[in-house]
TORKE-51860 format. One line per 8 residues: their letters; for each residue x, z, y of C-alpha. Coordinates in Angstrom, 1 decimal. Layout:
% residues N
a) X,Z,Y ~ ...
***
This chain:
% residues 399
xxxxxxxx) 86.1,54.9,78.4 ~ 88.2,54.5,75.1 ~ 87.9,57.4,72.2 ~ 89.4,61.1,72.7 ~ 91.7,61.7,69.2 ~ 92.4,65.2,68.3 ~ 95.3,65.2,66.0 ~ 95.7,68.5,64.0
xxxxxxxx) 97.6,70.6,61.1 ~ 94.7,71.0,59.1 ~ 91.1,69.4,58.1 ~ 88.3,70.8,60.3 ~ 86.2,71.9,56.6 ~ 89.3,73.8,56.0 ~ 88.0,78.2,55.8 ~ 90.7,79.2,58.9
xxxxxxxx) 90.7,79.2,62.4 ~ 92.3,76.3,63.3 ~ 90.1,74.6,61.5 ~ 87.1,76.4,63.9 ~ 88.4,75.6,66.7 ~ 88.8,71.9,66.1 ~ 85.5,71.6,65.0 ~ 84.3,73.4,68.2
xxxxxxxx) 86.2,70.5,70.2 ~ 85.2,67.6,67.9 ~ 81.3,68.6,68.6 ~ 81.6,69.5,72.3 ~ 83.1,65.9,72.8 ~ 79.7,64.7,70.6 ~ 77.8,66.3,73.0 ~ 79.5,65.5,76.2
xxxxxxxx) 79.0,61.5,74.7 ~ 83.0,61.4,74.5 ~ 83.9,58.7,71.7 ~ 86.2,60.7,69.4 ~ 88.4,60.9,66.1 ~ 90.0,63.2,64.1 ~ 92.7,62.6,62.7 ~ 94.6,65.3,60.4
xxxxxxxx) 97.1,65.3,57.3 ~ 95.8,64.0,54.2 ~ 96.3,60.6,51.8 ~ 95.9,57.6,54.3 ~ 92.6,56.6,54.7 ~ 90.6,54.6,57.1 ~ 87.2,55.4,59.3 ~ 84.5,53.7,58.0
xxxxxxxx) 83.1,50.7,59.9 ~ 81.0,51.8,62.9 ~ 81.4,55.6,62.2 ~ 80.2,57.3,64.7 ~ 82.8,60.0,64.5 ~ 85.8,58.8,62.5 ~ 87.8,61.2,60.2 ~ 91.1,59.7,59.4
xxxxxxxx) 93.7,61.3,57.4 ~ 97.6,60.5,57.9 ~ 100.7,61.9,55.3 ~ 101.5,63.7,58.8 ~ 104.1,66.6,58.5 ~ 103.0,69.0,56.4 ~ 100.7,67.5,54.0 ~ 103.1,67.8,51.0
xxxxxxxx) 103.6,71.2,51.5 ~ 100.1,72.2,51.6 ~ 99.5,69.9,48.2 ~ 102.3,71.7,46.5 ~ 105.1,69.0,46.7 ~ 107.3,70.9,49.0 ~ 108.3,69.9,52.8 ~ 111.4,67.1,51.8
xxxxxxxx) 109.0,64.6,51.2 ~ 107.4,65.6,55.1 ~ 110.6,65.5,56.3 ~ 111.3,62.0,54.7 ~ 107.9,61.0,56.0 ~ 108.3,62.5,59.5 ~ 109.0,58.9,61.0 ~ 106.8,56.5,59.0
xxxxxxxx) 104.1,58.9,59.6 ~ 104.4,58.8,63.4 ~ 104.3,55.4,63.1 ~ 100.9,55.3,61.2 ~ 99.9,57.7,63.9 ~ 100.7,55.3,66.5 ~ 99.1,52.5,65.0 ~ 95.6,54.8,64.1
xxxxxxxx) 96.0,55.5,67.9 ~ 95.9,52.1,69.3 ~ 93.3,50.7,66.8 ~ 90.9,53.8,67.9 ~ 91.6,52.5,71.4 ~ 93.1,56.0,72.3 ~ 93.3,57.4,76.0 ~ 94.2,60.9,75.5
xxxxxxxx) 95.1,63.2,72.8 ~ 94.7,66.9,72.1 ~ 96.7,68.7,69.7 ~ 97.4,72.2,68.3 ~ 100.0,74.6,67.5 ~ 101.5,76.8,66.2 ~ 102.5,73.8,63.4 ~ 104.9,72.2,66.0
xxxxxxxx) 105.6,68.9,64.0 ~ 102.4,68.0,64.2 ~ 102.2,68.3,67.6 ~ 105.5,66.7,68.2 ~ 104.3,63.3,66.2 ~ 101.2,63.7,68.7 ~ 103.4,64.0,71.8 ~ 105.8,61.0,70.5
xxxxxxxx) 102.9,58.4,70.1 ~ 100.9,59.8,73.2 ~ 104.6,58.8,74.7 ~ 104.3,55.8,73.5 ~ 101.1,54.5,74.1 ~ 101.8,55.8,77.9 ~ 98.6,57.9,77.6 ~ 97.6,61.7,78.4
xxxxxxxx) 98.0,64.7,75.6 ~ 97.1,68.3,75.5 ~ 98.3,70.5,73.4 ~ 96.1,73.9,72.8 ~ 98.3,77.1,71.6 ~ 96.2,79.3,69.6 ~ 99.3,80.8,68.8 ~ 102.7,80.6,70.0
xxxxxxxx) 105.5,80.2,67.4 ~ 107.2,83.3,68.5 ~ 104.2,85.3,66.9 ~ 104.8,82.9,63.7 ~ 108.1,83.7,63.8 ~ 107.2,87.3,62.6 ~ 105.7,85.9,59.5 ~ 108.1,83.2,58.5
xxxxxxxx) 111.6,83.3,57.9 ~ 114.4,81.4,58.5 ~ 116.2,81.4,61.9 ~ 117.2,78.3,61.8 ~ 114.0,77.2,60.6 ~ 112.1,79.6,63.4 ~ 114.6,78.3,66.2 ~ 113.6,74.8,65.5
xxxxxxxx) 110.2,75.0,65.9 ~ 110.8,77.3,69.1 ~ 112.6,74.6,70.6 ~ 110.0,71.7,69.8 ~ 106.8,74.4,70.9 ~ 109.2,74.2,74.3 ~ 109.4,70.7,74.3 ~ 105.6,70.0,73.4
xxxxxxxx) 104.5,72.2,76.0 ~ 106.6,71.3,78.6 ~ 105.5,67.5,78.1 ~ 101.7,67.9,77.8 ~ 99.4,67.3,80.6 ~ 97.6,70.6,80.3 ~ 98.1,73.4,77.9 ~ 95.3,75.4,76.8
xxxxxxxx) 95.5,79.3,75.3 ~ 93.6,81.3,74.1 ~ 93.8,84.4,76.3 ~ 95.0,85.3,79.4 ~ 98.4,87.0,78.4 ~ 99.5,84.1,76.1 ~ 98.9,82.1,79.1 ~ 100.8,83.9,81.4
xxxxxxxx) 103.8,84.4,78.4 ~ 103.9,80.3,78.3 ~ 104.1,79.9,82.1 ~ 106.8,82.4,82.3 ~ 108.9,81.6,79.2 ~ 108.3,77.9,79.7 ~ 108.1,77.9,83.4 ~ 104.9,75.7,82.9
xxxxxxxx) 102.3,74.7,85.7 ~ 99.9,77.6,86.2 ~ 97.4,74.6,87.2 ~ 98.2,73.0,84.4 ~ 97.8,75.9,81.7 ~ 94.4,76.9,81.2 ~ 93.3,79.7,79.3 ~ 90.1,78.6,76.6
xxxxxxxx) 89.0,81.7,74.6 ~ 88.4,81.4,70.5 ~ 84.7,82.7,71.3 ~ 82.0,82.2,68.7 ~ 79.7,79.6,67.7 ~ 76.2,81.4,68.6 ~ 74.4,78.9,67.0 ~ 76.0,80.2,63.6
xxxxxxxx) 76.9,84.0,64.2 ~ 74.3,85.9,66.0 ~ 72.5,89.6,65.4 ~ 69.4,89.9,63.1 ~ 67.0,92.1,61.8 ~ 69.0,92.9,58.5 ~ 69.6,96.1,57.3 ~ 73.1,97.5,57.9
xxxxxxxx) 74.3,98.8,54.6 ~ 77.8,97.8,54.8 ~ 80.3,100.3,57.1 ~ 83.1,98.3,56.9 ~ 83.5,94.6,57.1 ~ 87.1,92.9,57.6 ~ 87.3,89.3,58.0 ~ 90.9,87.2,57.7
xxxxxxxx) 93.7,87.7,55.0 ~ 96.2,90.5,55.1 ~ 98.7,88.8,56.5 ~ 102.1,90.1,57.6 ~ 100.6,90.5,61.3 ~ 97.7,93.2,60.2 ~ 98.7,96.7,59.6 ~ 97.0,96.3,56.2
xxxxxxxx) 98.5,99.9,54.6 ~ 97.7,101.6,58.0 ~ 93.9,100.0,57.4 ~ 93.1,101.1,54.1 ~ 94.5,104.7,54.8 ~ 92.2,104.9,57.2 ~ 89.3,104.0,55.4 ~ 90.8,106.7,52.6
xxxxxxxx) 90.8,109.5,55.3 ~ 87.2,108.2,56.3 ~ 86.0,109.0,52.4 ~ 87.3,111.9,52.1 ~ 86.0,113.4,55.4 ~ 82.7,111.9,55.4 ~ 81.5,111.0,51.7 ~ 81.8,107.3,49.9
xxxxxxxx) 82.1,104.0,52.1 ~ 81.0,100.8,51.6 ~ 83.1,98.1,52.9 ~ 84.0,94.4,52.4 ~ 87.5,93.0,52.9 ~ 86.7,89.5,52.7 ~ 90.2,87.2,52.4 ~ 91.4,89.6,50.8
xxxxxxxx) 90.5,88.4,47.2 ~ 92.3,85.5,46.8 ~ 95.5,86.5,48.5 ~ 98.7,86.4,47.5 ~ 99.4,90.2,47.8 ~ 95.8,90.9,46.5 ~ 97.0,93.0,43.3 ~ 99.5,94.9,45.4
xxxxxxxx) 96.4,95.7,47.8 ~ 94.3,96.7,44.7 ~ 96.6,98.8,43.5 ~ 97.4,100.6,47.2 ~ 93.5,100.9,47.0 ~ 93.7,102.7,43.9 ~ 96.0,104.8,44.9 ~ 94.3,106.4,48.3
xxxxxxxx) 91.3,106.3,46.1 ~ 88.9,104.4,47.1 ~ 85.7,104.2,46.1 ~ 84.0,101.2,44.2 ~ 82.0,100.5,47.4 ~ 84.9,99.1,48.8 ~ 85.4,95.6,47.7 ~ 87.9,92.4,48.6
xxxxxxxx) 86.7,89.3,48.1 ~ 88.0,85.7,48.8 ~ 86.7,83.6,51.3 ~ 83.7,82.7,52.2 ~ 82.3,79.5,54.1 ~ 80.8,80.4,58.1 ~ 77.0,80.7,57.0 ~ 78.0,83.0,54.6
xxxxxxxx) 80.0,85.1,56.8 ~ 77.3,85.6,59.5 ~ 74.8,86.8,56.8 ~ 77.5,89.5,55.9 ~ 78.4,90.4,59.3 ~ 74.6,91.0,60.0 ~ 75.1,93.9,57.4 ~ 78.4,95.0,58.8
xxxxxxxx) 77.9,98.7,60.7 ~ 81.6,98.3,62.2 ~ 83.9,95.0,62.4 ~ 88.0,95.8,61.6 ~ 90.6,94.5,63.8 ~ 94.2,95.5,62.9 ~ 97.5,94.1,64.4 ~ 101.0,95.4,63.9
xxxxxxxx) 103.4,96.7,66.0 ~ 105.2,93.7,67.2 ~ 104.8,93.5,70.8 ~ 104.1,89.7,70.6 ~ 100.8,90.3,68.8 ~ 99.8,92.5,71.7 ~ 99.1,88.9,73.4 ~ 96.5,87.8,70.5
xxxxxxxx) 92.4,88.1,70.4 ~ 91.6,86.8,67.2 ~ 88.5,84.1,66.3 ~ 86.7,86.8,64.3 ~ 87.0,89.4,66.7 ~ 84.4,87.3,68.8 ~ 82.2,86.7,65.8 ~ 81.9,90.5,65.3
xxxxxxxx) 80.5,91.0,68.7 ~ 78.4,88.3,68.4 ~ 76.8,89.9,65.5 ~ 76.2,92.7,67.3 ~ 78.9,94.4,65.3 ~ 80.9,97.2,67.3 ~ 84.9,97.1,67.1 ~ 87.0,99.5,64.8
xxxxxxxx) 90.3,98.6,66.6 ~ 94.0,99.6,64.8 ~ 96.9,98.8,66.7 ~ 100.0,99.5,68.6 ~ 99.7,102.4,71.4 ~ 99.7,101.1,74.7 ~ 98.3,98.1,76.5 ~ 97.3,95.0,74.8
xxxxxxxx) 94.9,92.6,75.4 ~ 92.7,93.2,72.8 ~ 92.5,96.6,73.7 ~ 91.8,95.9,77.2 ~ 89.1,93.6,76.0 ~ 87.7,96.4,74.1 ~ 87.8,99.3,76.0 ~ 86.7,97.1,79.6
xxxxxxxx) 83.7,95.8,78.0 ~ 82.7,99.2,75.5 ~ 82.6,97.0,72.7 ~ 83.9,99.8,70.1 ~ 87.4,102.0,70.0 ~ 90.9,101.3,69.5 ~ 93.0,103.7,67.4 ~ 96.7,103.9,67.2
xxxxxxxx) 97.1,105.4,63.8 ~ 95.0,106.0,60.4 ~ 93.8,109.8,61.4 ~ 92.6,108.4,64.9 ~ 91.1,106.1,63.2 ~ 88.8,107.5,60.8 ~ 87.5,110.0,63.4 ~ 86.7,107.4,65.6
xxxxxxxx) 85.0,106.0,63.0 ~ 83.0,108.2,61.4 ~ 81.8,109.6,65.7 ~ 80.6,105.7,65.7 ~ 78.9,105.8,62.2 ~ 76.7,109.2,62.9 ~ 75.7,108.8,66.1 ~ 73.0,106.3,66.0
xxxxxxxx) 72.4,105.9,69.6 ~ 76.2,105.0,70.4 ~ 76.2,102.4,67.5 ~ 73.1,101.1,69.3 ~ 74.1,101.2,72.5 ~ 78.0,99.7,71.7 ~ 75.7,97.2,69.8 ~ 74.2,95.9,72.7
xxxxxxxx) 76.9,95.8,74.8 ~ 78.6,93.1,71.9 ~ 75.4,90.3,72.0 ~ 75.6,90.8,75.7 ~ 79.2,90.2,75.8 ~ 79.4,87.0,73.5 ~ 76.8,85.4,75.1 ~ 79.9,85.0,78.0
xxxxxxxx) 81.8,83.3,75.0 ~ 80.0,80.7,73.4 ~ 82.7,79.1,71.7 ~ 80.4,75.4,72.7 ~ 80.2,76.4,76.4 ~ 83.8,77.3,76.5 ~ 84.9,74.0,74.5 ~ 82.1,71.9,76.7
xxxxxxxx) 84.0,73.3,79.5 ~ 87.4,72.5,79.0 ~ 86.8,69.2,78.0 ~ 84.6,68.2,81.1 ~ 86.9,69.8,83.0 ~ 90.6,68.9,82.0 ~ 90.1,66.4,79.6 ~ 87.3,64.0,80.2
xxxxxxxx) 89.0,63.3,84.2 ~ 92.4,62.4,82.2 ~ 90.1,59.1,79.6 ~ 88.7,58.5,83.1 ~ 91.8,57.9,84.9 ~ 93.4,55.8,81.9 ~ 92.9,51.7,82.3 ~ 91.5,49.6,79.8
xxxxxxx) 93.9,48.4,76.7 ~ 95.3,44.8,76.8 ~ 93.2,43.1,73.9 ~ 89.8,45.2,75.3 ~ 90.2,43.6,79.2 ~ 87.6,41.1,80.2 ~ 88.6,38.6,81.5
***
């Protein structure tokens, strides 16, 4: 068997979800006894001998813009780097490849040398670019990477998503293989995020940036309507300190007047994050209106549960599939707007056997999405039989 490279937009000690997610794959493979590399955008470097698990970085696309040079010099780059890519590929002896969206150049390099080198490549959508498209602008810009999510996904030899709908959006939109295109939830390293015995002095926590998908306004006036009905909160928006928009969210703060106990701070590595959550009376979850982000079940959304934290839900009215995940397995409320909201909230916050109860119901419920299992799984299932199948290289034969 010859070495299983995931190729990805960002480095797996990166603080996002993408980041997660490839670390949950690059340590299922360990376990599984899958020989694996990772290789992401960076300066060019090389694994060192024998590594057991080699990190390689490429000048893939995207790497000047996320070092502050701009995206000419990744577009310069775009070929020379998928040649590197194709070389790192054959000198790691690689029989399959799994990439990730929703950056689709990267995953277009991927799907060029996979191409190439005749060998297998999955490409795993945590998000689709039409829910990017939302948050970046440009239509020229947005149809372009439209067109190359369509081409990525239609090449691949399985697809994975990250929840049911997005799945079913793909197949439709893309007219993909429903055999093909599996879905493989975020979930929750359990190992890492789990329920304790610490005492839950925060009412609020929000984990992830206020980005242009989050009703952010619509969040904070509900916490405002909270205060003033029920007495001071405490709450941490972490994220939220080192944003871009963090002065305009101050001031908004400021304005609904809300008390000192509620706090944004920047991010925070994982460890750090389960020791807060373990405080956390309620987890926040807000999307906007959009109807594409009705598709979307965020990473933290599991690591909430699986902290035993119950769901304060702000959203659009009608079905989505957070909501339906909520509501089917009681793991907190969904609101529609900031007055719904905060009495939701405050029924959860005083009524100690409900929180209790709702508690239980979110360890019981994560246990069903260990983010390991769920990686474990898809690799022994879709991507382990593809190395299998793929012969030797040339040079490797014995003769």
């Amino acid at each position: 068997m010859g070495s299983l490279a995931f190729v990805w937009p960002v480095s797996d000690s990166a603080r996002t979800a993408a980041a997660v997610r490839l670390s949950g794959f690059v340590h299922a493979a360990v376990r599984l006894g899958v020989p694996t590399c990772t290789i992401v955008p960076g300066c060019a470097t090389h694994p060192p001998p024998n590594g057991r698990l080699p990190r390689i970085e490429l000048p893939l696309y995207g790497w000047s813009a996320d070092n502050g040079t701009g995206f000419i010099p990744d577009v310069l780059r775009l070929l020379p780097s998928t040649i590197q890519l194709l070389r790192v590929l054959r000198e790691q002896d690689a029989r399959c490849v799994v990439t990730s969206s929703p950056a689709p150049f990267v995953a277009t390099q991927s799907m060029i040398a996979a191409g190439v080198l005749g060998i297998p490549y999955v490409l795993d959508v945590r998000d689709s670019w039409e829910m990017e498209a939302v948050t970046h602008r440009g239509r020229l810009r947005n149809s372009v990477k439209g067109w190359l999510e369509r081409l990525c996904s239609g090449s691949a030899t399985a697809v994975f998503c990250v929840t049911s709908a997005l799945r079913d959006r793909l197949i439709a939109k893309y007219n993909l293989p429903p055999a093909t295109t599996q879905t493989v939830a975020n979930g929750a390293d359990l190992a890492v995020f789990s329920a304790g015995l610490d005492p839950r002095d925060l009412d609020f926590v929000f984990l992830g940036s206020p980005a242009k998908y989050r009703n952010v306004a619509g969040v904070l006036e509900g916490l405002a309507k909270v205060q003033e009905l029920s007495g001071e909160i405490t709450a941490r928006f972490v994220g939220w300190g080192d944003a871009p928009a963090s002065d305009e969210i101050r001031a908004l703060a400021r304005e609904l007047n809300l008390s000192e106990g509620v706090r944004f701070i920047a991010s925070i590595p994982h460890e750090e994050t389960a020791r807060l959550l373990r405080r956390a009376r309620l987890g926040i979850v807000s999307l906007s209106g959009e109807d594409v982000f009705r598709l979307a079940v965020g990473a933290k959304t599991y690591e909430y549960i699986a902290c035993g934290v119950p769901l304060a839900c702000l959203g659009p009215p009608g079905w989505s599939e957070l909501r339906q995940f909520v509501e089917s397995e009681s793991l907190g409320f969904f609101s529609s707007d900031s007055k719904e909201f905060a009495k939701q909230a405050i029924a959860m916050l005083t009524d100690g056997d409900r929180w209790a109860r709702v508690s239980r119901n979110c360890v019981a419920t994560a246990a069903r999405f260990d983010r390991r299992l769920l990686a474990e799984k898809a690799l022994r299932d879709f991507v382990i039989p593809l190395l299998e199948t793929q012969p030797m290289q040339e040079e490797h034969r014995v003769s």
